[in-house]
PyMOL Python script that loads the backbone (N, CA, C, O; Angstrom):
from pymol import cmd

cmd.read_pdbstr("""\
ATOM      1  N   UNK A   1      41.182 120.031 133.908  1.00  0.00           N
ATOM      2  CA  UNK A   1      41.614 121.261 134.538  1.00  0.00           C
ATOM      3  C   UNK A   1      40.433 121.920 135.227  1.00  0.00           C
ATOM      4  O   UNK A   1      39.317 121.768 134.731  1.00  0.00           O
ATOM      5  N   UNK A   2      40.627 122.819 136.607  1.00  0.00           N
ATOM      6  CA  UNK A   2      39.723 123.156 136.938  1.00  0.00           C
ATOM      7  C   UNK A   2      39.803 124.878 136.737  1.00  0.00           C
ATOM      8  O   UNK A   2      39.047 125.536 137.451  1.00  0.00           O
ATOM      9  N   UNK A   3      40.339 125.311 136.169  1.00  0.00           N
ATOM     10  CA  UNK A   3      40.470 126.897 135.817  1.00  0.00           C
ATOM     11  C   UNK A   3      41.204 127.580 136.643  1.00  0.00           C
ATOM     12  O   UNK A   3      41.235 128.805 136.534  1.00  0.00           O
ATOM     13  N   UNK A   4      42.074 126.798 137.815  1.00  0.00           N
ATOM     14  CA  UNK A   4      42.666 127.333 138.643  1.00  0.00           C
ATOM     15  C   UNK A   4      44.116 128.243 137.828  1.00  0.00           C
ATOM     16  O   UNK A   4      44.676 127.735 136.857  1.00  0.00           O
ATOM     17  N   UNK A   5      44.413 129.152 138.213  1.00  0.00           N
ATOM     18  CA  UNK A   5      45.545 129.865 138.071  1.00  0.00           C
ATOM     19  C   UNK A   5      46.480 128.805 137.994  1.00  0.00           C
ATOM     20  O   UNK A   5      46.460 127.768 138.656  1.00  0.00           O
ATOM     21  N   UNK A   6      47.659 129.297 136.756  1.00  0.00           N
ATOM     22  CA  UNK A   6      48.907 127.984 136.877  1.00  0.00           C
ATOM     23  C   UNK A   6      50.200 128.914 136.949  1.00  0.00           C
ATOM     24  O   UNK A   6      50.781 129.703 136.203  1.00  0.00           O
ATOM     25  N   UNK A   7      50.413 128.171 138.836  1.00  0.00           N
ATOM     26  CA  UNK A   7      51.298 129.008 138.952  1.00  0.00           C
ATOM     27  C   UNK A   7      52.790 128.497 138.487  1.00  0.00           C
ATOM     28  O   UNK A   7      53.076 127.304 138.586  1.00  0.00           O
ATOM     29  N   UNK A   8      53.869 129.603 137.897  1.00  0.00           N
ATOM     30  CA  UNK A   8      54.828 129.152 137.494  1.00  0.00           C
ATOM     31  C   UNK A   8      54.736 129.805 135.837  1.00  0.00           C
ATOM     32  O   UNK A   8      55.760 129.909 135.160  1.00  0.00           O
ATOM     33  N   UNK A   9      53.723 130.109 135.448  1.00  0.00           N
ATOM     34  CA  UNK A   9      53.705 130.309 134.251  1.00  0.00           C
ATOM     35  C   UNK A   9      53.982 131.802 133.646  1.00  0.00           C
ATOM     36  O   UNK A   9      53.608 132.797 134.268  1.00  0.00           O
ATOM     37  N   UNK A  10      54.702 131.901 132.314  1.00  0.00           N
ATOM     38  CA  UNK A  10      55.305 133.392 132.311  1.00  0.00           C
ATOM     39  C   UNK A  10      54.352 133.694 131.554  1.00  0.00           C
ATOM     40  O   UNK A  10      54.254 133.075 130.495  1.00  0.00           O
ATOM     41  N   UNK A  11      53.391 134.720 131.881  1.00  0.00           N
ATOM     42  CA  UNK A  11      52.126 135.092 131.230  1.00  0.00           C
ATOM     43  C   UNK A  11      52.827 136.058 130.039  1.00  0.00           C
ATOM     44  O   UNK A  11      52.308 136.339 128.959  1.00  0.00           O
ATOM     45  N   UNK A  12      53.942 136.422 130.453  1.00  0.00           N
ATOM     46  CA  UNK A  12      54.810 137.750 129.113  1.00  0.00           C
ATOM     47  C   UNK A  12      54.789 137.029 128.049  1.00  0.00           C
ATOM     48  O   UNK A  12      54.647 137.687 127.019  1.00  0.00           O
ATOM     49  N   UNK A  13      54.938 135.177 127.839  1.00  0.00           N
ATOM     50  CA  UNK A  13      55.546 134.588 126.977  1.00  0.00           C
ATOM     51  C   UNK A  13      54.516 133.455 126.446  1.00  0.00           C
ATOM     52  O   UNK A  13      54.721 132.693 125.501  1.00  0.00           O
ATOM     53  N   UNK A  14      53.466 133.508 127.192  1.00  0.00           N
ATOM     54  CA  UNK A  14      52.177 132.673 126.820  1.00  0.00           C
ATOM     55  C   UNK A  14      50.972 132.888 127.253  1.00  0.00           C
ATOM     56  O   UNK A  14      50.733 133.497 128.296  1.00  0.00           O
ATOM     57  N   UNK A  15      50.020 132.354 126.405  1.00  0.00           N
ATOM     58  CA  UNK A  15      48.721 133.010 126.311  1.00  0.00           C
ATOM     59  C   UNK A  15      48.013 131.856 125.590  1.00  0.00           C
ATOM     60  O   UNK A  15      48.456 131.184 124.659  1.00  0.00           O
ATOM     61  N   UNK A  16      46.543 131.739 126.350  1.00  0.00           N
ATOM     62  CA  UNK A  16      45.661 130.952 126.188  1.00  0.00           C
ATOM     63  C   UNK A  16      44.833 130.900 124.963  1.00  0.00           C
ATOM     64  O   UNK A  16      44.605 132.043 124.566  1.00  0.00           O
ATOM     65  N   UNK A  17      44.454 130.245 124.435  1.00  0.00           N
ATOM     66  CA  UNK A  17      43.744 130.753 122.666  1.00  0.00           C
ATOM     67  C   UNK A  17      42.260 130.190 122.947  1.00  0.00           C
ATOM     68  O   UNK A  17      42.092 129.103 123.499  1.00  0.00           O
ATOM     69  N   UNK A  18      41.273 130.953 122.556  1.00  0.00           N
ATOM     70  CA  UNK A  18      40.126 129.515 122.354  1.00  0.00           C
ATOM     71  C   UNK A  18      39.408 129.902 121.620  1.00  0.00           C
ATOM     72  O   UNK A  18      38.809 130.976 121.560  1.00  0.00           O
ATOM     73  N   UNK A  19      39.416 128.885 120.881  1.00  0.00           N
ATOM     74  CA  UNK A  19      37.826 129.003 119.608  1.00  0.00           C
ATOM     75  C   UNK A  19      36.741 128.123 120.096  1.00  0.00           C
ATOM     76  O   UNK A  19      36.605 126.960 120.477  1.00  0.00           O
ATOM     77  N   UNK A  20      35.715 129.655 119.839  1.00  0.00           N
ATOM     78  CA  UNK A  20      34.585 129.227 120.334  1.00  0.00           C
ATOM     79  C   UNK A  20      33.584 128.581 119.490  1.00  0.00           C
ATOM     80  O   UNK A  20      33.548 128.392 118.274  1.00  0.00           O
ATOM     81  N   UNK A  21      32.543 128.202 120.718  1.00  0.00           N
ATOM     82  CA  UNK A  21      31.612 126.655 120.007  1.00  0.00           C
ATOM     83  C   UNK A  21      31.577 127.081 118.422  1.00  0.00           C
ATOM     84  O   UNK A  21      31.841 126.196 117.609  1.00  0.00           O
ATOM     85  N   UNK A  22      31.238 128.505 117.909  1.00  0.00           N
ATOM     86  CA  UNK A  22      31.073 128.233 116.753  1.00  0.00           C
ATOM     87  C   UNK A  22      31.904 128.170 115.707  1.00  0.00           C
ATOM     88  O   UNK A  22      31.421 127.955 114.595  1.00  0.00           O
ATOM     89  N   UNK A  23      33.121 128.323 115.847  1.00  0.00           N
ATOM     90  CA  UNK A  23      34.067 127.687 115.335  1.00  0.00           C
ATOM     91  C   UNK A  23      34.521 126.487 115.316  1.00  0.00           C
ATOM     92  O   UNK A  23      35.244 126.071 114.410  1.00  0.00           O
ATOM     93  N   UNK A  24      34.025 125.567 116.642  1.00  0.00           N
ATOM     94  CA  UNK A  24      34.396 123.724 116.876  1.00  0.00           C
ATOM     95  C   UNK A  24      33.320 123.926 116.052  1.00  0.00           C
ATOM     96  O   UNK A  24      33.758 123.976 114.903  1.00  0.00           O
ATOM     97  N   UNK A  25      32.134 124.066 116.064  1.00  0.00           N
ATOM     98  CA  UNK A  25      31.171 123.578 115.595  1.00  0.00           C
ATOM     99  C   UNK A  25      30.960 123.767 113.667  1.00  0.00           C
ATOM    100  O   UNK A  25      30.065 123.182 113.056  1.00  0.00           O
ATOM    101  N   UNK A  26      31.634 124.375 113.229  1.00  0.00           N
ATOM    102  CA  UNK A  26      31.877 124.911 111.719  1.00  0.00           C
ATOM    103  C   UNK A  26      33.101 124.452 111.579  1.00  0.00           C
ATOM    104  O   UNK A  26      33.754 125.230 110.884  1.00  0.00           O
ATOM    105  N   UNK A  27      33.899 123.244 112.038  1.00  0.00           N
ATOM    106  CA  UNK A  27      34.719 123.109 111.635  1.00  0.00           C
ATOM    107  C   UNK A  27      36.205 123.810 111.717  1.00  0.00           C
ATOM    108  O   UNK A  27      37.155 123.064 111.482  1.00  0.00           O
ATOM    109  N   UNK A  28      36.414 124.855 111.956  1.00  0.00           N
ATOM    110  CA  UNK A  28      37.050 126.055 111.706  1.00  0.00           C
ATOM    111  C   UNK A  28      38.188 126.532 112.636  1.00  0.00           C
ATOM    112  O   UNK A  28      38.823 127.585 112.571  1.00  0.00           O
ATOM    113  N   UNK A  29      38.367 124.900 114.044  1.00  0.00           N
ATOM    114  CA  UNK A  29      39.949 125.077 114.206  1.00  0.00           C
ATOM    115  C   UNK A  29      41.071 125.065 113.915  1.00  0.00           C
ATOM    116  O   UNK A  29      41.832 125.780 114.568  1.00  0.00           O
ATOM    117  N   UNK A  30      41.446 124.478 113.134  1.00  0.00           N
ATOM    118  CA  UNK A  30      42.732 123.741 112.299  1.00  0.00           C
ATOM    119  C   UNK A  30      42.795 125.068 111.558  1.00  0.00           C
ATOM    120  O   UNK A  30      44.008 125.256 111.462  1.00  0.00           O
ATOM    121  N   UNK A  31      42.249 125.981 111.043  1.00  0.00           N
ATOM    122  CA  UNK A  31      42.301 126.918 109.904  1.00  0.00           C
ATOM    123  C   UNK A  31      42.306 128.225 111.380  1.00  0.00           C
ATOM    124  O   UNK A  31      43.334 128.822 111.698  1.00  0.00           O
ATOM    125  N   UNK A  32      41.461 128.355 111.818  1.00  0.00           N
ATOM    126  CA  UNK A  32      42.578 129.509 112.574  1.00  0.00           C
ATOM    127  C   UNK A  32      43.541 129.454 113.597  1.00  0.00           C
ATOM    128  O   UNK A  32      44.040 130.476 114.070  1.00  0.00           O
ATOM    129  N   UNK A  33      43.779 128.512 113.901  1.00  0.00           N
ATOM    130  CA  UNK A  33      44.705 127.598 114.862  1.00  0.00           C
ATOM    131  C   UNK A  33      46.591 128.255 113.773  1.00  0.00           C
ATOM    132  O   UNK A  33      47.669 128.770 114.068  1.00  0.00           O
ATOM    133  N   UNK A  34      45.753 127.669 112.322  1.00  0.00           N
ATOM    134  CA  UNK A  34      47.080 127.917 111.147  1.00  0.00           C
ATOM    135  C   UNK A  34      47.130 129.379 111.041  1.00  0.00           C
ATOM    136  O   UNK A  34      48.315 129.703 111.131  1.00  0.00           O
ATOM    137  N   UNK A  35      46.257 130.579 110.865  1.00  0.00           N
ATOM    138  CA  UNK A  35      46.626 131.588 110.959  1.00  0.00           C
ATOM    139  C   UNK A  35      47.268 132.376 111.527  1.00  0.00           C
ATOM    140  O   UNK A  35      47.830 133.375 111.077  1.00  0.00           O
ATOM    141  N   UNK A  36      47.199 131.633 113.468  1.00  0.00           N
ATOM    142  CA  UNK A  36      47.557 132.524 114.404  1.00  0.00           C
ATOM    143  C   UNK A  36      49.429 132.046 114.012  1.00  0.00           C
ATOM    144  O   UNK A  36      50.458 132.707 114.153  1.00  0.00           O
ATOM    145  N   UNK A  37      49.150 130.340 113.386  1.00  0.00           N
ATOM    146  CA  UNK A  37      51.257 129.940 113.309  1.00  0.00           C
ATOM    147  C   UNK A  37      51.692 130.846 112.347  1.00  0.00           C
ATOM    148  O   UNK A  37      52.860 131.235 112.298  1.00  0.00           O
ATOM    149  N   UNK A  38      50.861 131.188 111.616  1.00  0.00           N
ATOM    150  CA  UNK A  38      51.247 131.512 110.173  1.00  0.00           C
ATOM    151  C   UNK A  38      51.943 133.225 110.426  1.00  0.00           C
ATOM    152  O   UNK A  38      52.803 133.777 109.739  1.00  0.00           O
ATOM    153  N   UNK A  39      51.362 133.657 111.406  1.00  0.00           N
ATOM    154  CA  UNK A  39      52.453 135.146 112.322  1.00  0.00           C
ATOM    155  C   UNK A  39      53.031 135.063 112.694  1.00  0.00           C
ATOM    156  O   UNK A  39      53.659 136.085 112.970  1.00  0.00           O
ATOM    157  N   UNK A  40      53.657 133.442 113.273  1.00  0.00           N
ATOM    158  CA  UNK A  40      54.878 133.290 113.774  1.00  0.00           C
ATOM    159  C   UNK A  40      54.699 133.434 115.410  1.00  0.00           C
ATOM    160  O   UNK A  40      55.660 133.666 116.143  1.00  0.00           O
ATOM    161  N   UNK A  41      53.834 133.328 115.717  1.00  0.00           N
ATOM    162  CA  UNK A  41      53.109 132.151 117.515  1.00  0.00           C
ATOM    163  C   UNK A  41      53.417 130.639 117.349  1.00  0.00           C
ATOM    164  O   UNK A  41      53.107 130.044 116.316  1.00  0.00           O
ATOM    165  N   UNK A  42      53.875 130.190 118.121  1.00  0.00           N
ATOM    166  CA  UNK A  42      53.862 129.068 118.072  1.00  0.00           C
ATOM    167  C   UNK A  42      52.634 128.270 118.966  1.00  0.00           C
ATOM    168  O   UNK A  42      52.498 128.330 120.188  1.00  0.00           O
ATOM    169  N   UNK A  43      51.945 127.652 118.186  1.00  0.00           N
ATOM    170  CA  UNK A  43      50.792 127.102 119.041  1.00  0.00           C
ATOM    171  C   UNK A  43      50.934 125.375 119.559  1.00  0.00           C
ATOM    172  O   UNK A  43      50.992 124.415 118.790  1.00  0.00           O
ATOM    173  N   UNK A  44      50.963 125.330 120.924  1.00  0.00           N
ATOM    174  CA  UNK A  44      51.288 124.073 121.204  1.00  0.00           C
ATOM    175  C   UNK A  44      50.144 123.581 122.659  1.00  0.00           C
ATOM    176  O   UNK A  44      49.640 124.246 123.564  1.00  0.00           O
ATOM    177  N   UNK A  45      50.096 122.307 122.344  1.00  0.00           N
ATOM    178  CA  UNK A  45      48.993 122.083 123.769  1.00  0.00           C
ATOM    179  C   UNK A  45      47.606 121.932 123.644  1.00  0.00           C
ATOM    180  O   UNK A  45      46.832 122.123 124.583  1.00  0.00           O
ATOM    181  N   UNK A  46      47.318 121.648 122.689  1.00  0.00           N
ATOM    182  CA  UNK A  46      46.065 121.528 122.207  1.00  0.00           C
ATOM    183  C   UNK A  46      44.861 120.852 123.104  1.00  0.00           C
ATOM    184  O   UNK A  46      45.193 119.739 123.511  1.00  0.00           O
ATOM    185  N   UNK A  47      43.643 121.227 123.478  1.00  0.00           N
ATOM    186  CA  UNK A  47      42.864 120.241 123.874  1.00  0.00           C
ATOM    187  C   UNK A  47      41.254 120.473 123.542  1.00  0.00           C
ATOM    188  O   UNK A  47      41.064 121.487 122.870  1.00  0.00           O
ATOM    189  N   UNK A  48      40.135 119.774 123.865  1.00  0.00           N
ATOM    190  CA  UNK A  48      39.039 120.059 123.893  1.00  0.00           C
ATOM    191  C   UNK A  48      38.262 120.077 124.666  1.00  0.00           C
ATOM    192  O   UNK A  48      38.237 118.982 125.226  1.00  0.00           O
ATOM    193  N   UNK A  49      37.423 120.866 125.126  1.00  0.00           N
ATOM    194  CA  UNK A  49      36.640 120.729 126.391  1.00  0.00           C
ATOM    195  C   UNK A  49      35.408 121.365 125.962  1.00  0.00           C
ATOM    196  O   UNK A  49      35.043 121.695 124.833  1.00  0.00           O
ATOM    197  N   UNK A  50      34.602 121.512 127.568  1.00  0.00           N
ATOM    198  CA  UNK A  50      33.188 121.545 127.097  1.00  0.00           C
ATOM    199  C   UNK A  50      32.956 122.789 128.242  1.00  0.00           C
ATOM    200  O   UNK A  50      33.098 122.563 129.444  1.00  0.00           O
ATOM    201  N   UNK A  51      32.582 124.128 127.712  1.00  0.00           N
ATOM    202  CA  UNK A  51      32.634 125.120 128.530  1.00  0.00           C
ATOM    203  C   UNK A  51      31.740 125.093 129.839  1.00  0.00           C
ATOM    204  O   UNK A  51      30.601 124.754 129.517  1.00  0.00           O
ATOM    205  N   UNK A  52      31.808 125.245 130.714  1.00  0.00           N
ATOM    206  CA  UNK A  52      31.167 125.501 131.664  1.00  0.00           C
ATOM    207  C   UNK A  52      30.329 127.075 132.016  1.00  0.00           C
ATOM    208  O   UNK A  52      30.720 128.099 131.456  1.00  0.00           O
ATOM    209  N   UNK A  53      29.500 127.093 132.712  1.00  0.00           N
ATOM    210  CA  UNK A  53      29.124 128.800 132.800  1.00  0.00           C
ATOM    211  C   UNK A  53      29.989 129.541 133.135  1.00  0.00           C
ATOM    212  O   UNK A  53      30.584 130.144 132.242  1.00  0.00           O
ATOM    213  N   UNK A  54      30.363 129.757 134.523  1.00  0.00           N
ATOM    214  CA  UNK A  54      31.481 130.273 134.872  1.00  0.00           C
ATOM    215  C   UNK A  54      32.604 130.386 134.015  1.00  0.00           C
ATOM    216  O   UNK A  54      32.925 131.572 133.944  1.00  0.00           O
ATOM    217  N   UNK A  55      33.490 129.505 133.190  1.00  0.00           N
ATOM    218  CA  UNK A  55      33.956 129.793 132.332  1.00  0.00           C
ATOM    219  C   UNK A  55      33.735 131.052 131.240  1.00  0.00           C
ATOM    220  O   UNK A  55      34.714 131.648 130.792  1.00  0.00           O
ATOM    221  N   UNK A  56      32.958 131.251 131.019  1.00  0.00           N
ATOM    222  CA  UNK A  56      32.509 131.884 129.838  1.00  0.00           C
ATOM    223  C   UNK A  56      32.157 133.341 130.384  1.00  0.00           C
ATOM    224  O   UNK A  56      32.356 134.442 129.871  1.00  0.00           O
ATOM    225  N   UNK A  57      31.381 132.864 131.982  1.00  0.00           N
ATOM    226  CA  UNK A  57      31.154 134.203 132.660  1.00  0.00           C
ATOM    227  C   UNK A  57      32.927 135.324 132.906  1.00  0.00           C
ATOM    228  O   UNK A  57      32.997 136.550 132.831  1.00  0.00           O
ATOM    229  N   UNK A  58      33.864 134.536 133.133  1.00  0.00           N
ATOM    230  CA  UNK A  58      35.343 134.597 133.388  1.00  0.00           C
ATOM    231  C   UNK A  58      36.142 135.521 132.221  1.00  0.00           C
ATOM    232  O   UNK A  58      36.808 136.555 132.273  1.00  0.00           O
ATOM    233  N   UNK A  59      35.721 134.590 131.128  1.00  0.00           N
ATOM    234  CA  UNK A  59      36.007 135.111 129.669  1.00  0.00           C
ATOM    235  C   UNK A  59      35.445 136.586 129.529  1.00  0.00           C
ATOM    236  O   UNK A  59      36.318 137.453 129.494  1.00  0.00           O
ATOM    237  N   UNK A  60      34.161 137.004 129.446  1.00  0.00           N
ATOM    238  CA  UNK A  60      33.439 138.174 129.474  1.00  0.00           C
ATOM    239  C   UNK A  60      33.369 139.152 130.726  1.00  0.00           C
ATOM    240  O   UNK A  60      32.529 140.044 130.849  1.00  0.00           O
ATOM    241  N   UNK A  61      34.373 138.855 131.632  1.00  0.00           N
ATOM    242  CA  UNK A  61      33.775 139.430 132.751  1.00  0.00           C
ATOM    243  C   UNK A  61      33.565 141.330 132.822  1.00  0.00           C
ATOM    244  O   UNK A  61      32.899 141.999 133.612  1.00  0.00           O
ATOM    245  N   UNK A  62      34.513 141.805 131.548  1.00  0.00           N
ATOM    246  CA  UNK A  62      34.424 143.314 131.384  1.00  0.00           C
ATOM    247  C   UNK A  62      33.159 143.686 130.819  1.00  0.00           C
ATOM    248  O   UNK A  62      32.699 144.806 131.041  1.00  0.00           O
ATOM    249  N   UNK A  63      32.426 142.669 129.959  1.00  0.00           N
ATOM    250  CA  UNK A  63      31.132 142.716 129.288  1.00  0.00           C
ATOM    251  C   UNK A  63      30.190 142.853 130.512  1.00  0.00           C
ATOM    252  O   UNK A  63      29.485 143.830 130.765  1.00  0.00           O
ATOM    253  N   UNK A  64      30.272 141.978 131.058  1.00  0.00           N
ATOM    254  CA  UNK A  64      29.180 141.216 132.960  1.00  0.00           C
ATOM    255  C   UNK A  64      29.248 142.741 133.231  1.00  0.00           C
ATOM    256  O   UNK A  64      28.188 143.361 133.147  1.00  0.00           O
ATOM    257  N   UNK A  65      30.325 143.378 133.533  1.00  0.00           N
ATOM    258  CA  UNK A  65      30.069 144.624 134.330  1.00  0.00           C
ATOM    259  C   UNK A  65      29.644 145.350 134.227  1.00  0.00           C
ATOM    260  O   UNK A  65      29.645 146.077 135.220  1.00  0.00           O
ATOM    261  N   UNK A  66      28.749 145.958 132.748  1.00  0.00           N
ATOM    262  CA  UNK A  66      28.243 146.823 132.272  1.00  0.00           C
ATOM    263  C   UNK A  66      26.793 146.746 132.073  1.00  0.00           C
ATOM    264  O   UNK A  66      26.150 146.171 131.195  1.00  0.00           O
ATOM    265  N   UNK A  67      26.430 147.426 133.043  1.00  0.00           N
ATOM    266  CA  UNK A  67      25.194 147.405 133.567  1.00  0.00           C
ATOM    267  C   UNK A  67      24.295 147.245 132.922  1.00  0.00           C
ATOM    268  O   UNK A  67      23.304 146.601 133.266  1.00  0.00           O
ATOM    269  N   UNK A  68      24.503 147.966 131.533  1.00  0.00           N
ATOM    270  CA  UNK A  68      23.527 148.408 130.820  1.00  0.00           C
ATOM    271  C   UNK A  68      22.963 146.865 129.997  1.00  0.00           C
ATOM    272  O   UNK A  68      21.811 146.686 129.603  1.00  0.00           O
ATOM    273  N   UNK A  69      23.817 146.120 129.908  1.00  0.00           N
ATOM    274  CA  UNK A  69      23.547 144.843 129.110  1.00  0.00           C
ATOM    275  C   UNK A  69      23.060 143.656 130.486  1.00  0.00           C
ATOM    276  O   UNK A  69      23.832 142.779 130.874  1.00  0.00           O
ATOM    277  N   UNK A  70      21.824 143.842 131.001  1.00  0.00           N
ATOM    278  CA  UNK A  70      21.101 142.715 131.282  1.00  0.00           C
ATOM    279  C   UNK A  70      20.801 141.678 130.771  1.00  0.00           C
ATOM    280  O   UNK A  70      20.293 140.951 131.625  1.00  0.00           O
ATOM    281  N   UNK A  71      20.848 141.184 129.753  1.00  0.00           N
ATOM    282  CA  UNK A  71      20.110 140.280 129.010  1.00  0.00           C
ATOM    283  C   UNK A  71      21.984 139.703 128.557  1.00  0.00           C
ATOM    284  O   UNK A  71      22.146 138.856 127.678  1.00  0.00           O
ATOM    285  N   UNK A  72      22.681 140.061 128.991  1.00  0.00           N
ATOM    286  CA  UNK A  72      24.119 139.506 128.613  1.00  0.00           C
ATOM    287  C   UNK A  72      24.673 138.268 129.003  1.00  0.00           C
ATOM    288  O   UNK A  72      25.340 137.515 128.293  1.00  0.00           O
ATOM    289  N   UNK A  73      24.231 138.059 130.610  1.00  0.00           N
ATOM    290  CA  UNK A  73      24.311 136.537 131.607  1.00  0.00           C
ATOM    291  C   UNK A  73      23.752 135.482 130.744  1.00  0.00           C
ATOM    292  O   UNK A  73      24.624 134.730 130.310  1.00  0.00           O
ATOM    293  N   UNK A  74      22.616 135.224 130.390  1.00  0.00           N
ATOM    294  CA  UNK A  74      21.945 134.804 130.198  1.00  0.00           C
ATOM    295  C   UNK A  74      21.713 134.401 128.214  1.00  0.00           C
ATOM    296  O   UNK A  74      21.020 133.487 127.768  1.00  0.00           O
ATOM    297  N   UNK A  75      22.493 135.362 127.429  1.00  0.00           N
ATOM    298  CA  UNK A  75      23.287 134.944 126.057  1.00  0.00           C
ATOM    299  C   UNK A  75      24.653 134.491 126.372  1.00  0.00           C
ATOM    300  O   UNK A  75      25.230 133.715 125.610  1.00  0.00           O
ATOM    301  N   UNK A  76      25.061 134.815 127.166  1.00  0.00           N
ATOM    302  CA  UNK A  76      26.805 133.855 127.201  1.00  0.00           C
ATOM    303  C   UNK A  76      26.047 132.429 127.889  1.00  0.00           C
ATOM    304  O   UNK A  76      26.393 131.318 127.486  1.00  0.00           O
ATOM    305  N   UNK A  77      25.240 132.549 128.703  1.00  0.00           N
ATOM    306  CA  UNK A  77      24.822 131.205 129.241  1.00  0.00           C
ATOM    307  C   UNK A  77      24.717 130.142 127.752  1.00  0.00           C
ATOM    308  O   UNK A  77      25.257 129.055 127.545  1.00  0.00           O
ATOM    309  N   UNK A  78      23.776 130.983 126.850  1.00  0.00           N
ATOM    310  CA  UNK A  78      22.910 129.850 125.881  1.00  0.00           C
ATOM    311  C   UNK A  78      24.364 129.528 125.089  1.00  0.00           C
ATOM    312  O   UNK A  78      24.791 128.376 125.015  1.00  0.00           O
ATOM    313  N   UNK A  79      24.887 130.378 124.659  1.00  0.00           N
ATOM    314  CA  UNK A  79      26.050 130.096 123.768  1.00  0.00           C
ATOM    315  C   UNK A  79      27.260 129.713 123.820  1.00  0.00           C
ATOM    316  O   UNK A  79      28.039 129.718 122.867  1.00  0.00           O
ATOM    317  N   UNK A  80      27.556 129.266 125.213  1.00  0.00           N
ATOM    318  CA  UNK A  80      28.855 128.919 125.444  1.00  0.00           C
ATOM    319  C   UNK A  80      28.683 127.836 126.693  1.00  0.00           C
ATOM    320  O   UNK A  80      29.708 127.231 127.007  1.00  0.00           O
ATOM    321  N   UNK A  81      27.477 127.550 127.421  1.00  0.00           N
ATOM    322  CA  UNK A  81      27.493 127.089 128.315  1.00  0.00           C
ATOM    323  C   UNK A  81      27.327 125.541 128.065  1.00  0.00           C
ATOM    324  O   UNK A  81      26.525 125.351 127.151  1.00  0.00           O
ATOM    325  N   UNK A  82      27.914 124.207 128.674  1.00  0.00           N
ATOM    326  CA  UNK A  82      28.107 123.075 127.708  1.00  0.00           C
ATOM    327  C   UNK A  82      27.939 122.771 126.220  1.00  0.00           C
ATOM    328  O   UNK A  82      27.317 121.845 125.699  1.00  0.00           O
ATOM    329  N   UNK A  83      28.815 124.019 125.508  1.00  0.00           N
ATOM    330  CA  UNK A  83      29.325 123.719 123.915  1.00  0.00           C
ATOM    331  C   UNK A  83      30.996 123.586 124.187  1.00  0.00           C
ATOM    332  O   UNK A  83      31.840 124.098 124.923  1.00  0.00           O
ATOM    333  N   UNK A  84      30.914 122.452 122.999  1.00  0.00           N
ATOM    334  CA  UNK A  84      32.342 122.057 122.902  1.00  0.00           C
ATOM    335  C   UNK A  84      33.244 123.902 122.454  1.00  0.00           C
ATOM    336  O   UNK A  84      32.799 124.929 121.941  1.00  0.00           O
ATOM    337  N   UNK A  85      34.316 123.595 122.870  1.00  0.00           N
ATOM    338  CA  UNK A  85      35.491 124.674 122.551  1.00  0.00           C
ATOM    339  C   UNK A  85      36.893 124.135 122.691  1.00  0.00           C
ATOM    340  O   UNK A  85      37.178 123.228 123.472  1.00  0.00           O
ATOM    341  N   UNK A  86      37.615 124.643 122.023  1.00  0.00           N
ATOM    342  CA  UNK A  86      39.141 124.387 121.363  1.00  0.00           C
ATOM    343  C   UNK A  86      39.678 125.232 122.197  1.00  0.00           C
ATOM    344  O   UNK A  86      39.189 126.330 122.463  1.00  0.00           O
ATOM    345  N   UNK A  87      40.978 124.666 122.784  1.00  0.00           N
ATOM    346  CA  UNK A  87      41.652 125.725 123.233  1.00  0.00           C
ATOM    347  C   UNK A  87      43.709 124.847 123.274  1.00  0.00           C
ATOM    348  O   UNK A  87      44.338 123.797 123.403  1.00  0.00           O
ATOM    349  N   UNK A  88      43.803 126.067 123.089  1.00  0.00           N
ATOM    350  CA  UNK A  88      45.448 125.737 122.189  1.00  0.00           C
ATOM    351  C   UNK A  88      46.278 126.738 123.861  1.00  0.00           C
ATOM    352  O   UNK A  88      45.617 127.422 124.643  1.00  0.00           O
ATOM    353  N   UNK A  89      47.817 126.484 123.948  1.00  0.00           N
ATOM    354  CA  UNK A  89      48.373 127.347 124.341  1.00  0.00           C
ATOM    355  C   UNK A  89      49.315 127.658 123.386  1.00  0.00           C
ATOM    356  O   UNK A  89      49.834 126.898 122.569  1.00  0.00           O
ATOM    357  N   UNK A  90      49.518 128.983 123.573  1.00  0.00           N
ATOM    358  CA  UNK A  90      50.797 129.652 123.011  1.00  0.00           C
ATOM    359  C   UNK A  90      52.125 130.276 123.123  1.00  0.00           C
ATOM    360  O   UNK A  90      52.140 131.282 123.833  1.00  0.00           O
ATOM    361  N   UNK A  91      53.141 129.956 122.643  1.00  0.00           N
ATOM    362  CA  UNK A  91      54.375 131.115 122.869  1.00  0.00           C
ATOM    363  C   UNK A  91      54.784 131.744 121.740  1.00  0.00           C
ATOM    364  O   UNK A  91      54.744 131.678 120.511  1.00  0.00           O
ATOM    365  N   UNK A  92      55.385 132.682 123.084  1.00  0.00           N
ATOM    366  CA  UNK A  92      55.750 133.818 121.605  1.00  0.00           C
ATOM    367  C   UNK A  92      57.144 134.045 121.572  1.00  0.00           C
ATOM    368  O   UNK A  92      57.633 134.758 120.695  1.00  0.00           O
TER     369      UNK A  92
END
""", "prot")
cmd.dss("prot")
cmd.show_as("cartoon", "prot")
cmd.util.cbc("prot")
cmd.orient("prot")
């Protein structure tokens, strides 16, 4: 996937999940993957990928805007930028 918008999709009725590297990395999808079913989401679509910058810049972008955190680009870079991440879709 290239992060493009998917059009067709009812954003009212689904929503993207992702656990981040330090959760792939601790093990710790399968266990909150089960919490989010366990409310009664249904989680389906599972895959794994390997974040890109932009990605992550995308994810945070209300964080990016706040001026005051310079040193913010550049910690989402180290921590998310080619680490594995989980990402599930959901309906509700």
């Amino acid at each position: 996937m290239s992060g493009a918008a998917v059009e067709g999709v009812d954003f009212e009725r689904w929503a993207v999940i992702l656990c981040k590297p330090d959760a792939v990395a601790r093990g710790m999808v399968h266990r909150v993957l089960g919490m989010i079913s366990d409310e009664g989401i249904a989680v389906t679509d599972r895959m794994h990928l390997v974040a890109q910058t932009w990605q992550a810049h995308v994810a945070y972008r209300d964080m990016l805007a706040d001026t005051g955190r310079r040193d913010l680009p550049s910690y989402i870079d180290a921590a998310y930028a080619g680490q594995k991440v989980s990402g599930r879709q959901s309906g509700v």
